[in-house]
C-alpha positions in Angstrom: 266.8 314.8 -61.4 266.8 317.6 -58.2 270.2 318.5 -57.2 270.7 319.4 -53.8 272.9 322.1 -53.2 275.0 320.5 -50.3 276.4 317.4 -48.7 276.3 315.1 -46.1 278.8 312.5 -45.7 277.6 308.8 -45.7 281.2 307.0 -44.5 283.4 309.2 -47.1 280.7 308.7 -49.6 278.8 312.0 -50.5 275.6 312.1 -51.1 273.6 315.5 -51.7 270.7 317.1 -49.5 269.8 320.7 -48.6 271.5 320.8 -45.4 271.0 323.5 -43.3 274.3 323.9 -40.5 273.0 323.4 -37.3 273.3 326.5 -34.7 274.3 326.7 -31.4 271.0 326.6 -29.0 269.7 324.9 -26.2 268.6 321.4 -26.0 265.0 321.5 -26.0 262.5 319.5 -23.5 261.8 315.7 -24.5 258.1 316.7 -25.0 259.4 319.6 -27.2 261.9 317.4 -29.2 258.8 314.8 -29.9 256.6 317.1 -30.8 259.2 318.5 -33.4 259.7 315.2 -34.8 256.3 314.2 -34.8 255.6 317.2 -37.7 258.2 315.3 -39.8 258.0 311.7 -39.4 256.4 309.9 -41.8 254.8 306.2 -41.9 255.3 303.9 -45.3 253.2 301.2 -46.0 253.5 299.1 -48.6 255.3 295.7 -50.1 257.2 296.2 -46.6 256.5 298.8 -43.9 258.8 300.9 -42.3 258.9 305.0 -41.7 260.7 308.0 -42.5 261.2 312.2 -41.9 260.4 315.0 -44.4 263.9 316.7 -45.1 262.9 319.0 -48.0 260.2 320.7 -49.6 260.5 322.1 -53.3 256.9 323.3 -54.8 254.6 320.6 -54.0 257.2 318.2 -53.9 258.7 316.6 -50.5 261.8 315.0 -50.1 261.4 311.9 -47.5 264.6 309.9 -46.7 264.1 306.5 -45.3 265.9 303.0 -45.1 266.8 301.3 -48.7 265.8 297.9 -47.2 262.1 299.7 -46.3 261.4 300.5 -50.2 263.9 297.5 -51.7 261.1 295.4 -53.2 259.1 296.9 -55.9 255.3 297.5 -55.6 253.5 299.7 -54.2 253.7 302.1 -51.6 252.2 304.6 -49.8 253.5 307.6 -47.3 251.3 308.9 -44.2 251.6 312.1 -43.4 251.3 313.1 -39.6 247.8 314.2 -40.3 247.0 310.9 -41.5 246.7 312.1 -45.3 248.5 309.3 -48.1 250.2 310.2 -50.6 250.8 307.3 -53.0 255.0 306.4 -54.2 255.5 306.4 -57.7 258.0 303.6 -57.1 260.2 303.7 -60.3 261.6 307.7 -58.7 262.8 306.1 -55.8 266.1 306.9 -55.6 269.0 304.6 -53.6 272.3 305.6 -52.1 274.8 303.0 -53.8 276.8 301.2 -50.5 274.6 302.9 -48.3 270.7 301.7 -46.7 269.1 305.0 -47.6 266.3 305.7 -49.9 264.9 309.1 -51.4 261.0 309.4 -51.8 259.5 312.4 -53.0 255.5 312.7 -53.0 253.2 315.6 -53.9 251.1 317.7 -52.0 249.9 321.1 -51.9 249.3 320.7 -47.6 252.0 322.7 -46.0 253.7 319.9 -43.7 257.1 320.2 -41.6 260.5 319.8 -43.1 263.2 318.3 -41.0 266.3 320.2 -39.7 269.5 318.4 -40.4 272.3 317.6 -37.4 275.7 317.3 -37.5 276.4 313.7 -36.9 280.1 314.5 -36.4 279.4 316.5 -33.1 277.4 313.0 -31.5 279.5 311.4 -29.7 279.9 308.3 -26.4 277.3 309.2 -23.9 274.7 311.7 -25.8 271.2 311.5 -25.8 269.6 311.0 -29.1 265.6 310.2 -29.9 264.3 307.8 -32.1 261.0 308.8 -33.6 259.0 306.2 -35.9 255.7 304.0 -36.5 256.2 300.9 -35.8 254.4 297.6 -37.2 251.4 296.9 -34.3 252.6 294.2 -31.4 250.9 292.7 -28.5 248.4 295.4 -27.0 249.1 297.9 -29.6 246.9 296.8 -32.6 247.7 299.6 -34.6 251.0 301.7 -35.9 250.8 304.9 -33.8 253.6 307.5 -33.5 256.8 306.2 -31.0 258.9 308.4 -30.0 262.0 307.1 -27.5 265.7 308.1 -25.9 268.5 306.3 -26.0 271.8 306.6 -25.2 275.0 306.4 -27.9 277.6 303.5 -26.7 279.9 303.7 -29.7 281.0 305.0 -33.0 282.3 302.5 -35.8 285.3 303.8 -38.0 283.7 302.0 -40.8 280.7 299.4 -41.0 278.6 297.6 -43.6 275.9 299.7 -45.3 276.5 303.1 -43.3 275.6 301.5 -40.2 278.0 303.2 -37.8 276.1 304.3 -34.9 275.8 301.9 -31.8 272.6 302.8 -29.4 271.3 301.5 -26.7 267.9 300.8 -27.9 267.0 298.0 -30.5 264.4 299.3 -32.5 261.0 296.7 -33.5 259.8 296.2 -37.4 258.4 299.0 -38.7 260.6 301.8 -37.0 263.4 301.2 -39.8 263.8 304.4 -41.6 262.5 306.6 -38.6 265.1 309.9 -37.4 267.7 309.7 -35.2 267.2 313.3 -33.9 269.3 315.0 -31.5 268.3 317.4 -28.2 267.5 320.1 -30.6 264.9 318.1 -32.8 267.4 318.0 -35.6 268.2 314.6 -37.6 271.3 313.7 -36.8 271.1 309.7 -38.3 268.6 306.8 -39.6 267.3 304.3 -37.3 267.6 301.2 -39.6 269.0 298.0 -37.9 269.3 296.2 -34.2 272.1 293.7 -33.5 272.4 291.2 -30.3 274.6 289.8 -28.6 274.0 286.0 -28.0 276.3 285.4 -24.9 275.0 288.1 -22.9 271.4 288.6 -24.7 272.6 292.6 -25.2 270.4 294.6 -27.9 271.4 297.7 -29.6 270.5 299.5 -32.1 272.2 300.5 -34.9 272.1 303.9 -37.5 273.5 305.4 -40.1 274.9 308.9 -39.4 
């Protein structure tokens, strides 16, 4: 098994990834921070449908991380690169975050795609910006799954949640953007879009990630 040579803390449980510490810069233009993302994200079809972002490359082999509940039931799947090449999943290497709704997919390739930049969630806080880039599953007047990409606002940070999912947002996501980045003003992934909660009283919808 790859061992990656840092961490990232998923609620006070570690798990390991190549994570590079984010710098200091200027907070690119929306168009910019899309078109960054849009290198990276990833859509995966299969038994169920969801997306994902590129976070390493080692070889041939790319790392994609993604939502456990996207690649939970075993079958086939199949990743789309952003030039629209597919790689198939060899499902049994799937690797899942114990406690947490993450998933590690590698596939091979020898094309030379775009490998995610990793956040610090800890520096997002009440009031920031953050994007949400994904494919979603087609809905009325969109017949097909074509690259989203949308802001939202963060509204609150849970001490401690079910699954990882600590990150309140202002934007419920639709089926098929599970899995997609939470990236911040700089185009780095700062979270996993994975779940969307309402509230019945006031018909409120927010979205919810995992930092």
């Amino acid at each position: 098994m790859k061992k990656y040579s840092l961490l990232i803390p998923f609620i006070g449980i570690a798990a390991s990834f190549n994570l590079v510490q984010p710098q200091i810069a200027n907070a690119l233009e929306r168009s910019e921070v899309s078109a960054l993302a849009k290198q990276y994200t990833v859509l995966i079809d299969g038994e169920e449908r969801g997306s994902g972002a590129i976070i390493e490359k080692d070889g041939n082999t790319y790392t994609v991380l993604t939502n456990w509940h996207v690649v939970d039931t075993p079958g086939e799947y199949t990743i789309v690169t952003p030039d629209r090449e597919k790689y198939q999943v060899v499902y049994d290497q799937i690797r899942y975050l114990p406690e947490i709704d993450v998933a590690i997919i590698e596939f091979e390739s020898d094309q030379n795609y775009q490998v995610a930049e990793l956040g610090n969630s800890d520096e997002i806080v009440e009031g920031n910006t953050i994007y949400v880039a994904a494919y979603p599953d087609p809905f009325p007047g969109v017949p097909q799954r074509i690259y989203l990409f949308f802001s939202t606002e963060v509204n609150g940070k849970l001490s401690q949640a079910e699954q990882g999912y600590t990150l309140l947002y202002g934007q419920s996501g639709t089926p098929g953007t599970s899995g997609g980045p939470l990236v911040d003003e700089n185009g780095r992934i700062v979270g996993i879009n994975g779940k969307a909660s309402y509230e019945i009283n006031t018909g409120n919808s927010f979205g919810l990630g995992i930092p």
